[in-house]
N, C-alpha and C positions, 0 to 999 in steps of 0.2 A: 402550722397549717390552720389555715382558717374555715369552719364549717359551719353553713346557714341551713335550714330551715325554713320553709314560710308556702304557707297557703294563699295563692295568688287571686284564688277567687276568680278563675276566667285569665288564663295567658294574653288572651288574645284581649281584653281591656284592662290589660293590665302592662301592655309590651312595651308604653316610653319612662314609666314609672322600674321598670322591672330593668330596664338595661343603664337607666342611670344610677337605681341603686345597684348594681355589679358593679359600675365604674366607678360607684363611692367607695364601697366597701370591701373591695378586691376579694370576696371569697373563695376559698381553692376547689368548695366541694358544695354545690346549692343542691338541697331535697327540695322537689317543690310539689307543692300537692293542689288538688283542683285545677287543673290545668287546664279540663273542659275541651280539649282536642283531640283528633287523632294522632298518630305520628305524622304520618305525611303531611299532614297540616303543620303541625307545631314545627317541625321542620323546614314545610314553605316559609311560615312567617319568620320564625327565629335563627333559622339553621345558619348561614351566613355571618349573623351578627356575632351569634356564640363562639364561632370557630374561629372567627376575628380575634375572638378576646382568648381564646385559649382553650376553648370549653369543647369536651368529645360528651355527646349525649347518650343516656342511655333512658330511652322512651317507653309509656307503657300508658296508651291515650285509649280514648272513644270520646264518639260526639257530645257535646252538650252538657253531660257530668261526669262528676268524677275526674282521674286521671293525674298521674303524680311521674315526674320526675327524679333521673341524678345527673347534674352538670358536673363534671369534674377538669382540674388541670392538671392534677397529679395520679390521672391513669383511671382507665372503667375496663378492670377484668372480672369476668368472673358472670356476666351481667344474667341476674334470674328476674323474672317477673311474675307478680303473683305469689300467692301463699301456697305450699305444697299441702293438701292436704284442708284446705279452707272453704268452706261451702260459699254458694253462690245466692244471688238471691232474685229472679231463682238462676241468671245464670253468674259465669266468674264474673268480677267488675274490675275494674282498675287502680286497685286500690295499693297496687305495694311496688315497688323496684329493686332492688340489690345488687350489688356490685363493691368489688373492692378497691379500694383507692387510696393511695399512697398507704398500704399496706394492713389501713381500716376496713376489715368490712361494715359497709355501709348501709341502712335500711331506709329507704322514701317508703311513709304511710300515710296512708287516709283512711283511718279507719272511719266501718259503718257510723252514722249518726245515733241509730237505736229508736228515732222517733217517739216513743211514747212507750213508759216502761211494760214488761212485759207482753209488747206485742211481737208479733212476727221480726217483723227489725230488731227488734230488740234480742229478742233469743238469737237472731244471724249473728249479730253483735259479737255476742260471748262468744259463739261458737268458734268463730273466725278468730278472734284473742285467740283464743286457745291454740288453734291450731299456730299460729304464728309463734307463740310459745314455745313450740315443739321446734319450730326452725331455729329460733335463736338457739333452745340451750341447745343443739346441734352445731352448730357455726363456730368459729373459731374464738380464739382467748379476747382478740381485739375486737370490740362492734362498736358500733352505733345505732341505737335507734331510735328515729325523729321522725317527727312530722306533727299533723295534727292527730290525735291522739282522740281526740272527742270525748275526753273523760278530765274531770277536775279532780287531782289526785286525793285531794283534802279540803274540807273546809275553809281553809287558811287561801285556796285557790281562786275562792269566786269571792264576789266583794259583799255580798248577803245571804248565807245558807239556807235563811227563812224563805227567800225568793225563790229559791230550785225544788223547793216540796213537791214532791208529784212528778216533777220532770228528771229529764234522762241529763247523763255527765255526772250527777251525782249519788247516785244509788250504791247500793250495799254490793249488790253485783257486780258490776261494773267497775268498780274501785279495786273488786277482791281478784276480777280478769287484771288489772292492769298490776296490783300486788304480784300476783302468780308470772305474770309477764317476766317482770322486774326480778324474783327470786330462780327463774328458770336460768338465768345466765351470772344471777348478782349484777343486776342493773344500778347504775347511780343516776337522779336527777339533781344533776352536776346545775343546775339553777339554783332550785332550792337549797342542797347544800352547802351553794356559796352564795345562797342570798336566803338564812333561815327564818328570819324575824319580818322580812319584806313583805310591801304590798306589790305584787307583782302579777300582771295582768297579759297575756296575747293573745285573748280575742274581746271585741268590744262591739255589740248589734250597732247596726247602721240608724236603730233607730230611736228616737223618743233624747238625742243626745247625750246614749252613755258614753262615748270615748270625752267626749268634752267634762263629765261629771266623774269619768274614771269607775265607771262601773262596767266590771268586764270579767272576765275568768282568764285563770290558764291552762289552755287545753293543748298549746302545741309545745312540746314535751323533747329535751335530748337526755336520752337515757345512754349511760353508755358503762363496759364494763370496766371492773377495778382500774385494768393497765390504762385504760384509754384516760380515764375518771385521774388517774395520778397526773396525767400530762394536760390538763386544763390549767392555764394561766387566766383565764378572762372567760363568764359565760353571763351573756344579758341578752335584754330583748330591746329592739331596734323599734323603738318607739316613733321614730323619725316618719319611718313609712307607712304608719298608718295614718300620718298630715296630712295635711294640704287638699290638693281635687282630686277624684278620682281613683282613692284607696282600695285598696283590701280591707274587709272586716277583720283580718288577722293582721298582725304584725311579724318580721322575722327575729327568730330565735338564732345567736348565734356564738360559737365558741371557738376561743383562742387555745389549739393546744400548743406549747412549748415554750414560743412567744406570743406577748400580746402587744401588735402593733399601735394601739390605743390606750395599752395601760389596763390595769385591772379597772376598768368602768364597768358603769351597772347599779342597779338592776335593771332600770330603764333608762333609755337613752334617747331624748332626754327627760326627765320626770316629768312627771302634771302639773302645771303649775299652780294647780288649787286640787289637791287630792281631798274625793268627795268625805266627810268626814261622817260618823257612824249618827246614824238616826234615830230615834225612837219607834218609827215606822216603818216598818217593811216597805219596798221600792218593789213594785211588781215588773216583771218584765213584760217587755213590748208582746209580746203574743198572750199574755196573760190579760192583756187592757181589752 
């Protein structure tokens, strides 16, 4: 069974890109996040094509932001939306989907952004981890949980730690929500530990040319428990689809469990062909200039 990930940035500028890679990459089970729709919208525009291809959706939209999906082929029972228990800011947003499929349950997340540490966003932030905490280690032995994540789990994640000083994704908080996340179920990120020494990157600003210089983080995250974590043969990021015209800022995340129709590849596919190499100088990010 093959499971992706990926924050599309806008479905809806995202939909000739988004249905070709389904037809590249066959996956059984797509989280998608930012989807930036309602359902009946996402449904006008995509509803059709998916069912074409196999896919029963399980939706959880609103206009303009936010909003994540679960495409599945191998079954969507079960389907909850929202975090039980997760504060709103100020009301609920659309941030999570669940559903079990082919016998995983399954987690679509967006978590909050955080904005600027210790603000109002920020404290939602945590709060909401937490609560979502609470659901997982409730949930059964099998999960999954993907998506963007909006937290770089380590240093080792973004491509200049000097660069994130002061800003959100890498803080002491935020790390220790997404620790506590991970220990509430015994989460594995099944990336990094089969790609530990790696430069590994899925997401990159649209601006100032870091995907071309390979300066980027990784924030969109499959965490998954021990049993699922045993059955991973191949887990990389789909470097492909953040080419060409027309991208997503993020790239998708995706894992092979049982077999891997590709072969154990990875960690990106396909690598940089000039991976930026370490500076003397701190690289400021684009909203820093």
């Amino acid at each position: 069974m093959r499971v992706a990930t990926w924050n599309v940035n806008s479905v809806k500028q995202r939909m000739p890109r988004l249905l070709g890679w389904l037809d590249e990459r066959q996956p059984d089970v797509v989280c998608l996040q930012e989807t930036k729709l309602t359902d009946d919208a996402f449904t006008a525009l995509l509803g059709d094509e998916l069912t074409a291809r196999g896919y029963e959706l399980g939706l959880f939209g609103e206009p303009q932001w936010n909003g994540v999906a679960l495409l599945s082929k191998v079954g969507l029972d079960d389907l909850v939306t929202g975090v039980a228990g997760a504060p709103g800011f100020p009301h609920p947003e659309a941030r999570a989907v669940a559903a079990t499929c082919g016998g995983i349950r399954i987690h679509s997340l967006y978590v909050p952004n955080g904005r600027v540490p210790d603000s109002d966003h920020y404290q939602y932030k945590l709060a909401w981890l937490k609560a979502l905490a609470e659901v997982v280690a409730g949930g059964p032995d099998e999960q999954i949980v993907c998506g963007d994540m909006n937290i770089a789990p380590t240093d080792a994640d973004v491509f200049d730690p000097a660069a994130y000083v002061g800003h959100t994704h890498v803080t002491a908080p935020e790390r220790q929500a997404l620790a506590d996340l991970m220990a509430a179920k015994d989460l594995h990120d099944v990336v990094r530990e089969r790609w530990p020494e790696d430069r590994v990157f899925s997401y990159w600003d649209y601006r100032a040319g870091m995907f071309h210089q390979d300066l980027g983080m990784r924030i969109d995250l499959m965490l998954t428990t021990a049993p699922v974590a045993e059955r991973v043969r191949a887990a990389w990021i789909d470097r492909k689809a953040r080419k060409g015209t027309g991208p997503s800022d993020h790239a998708p995340v995706i894992i092979d469990l049982d077999t891997a129709p590709d072969g154990d590849i990875g960690p990106l596919v396909p690598p940089p062909s000039a991976p930026r190499t370490a500076r003397k100088k701190t690289t400021k990010l684009p909203q820093s200039r």
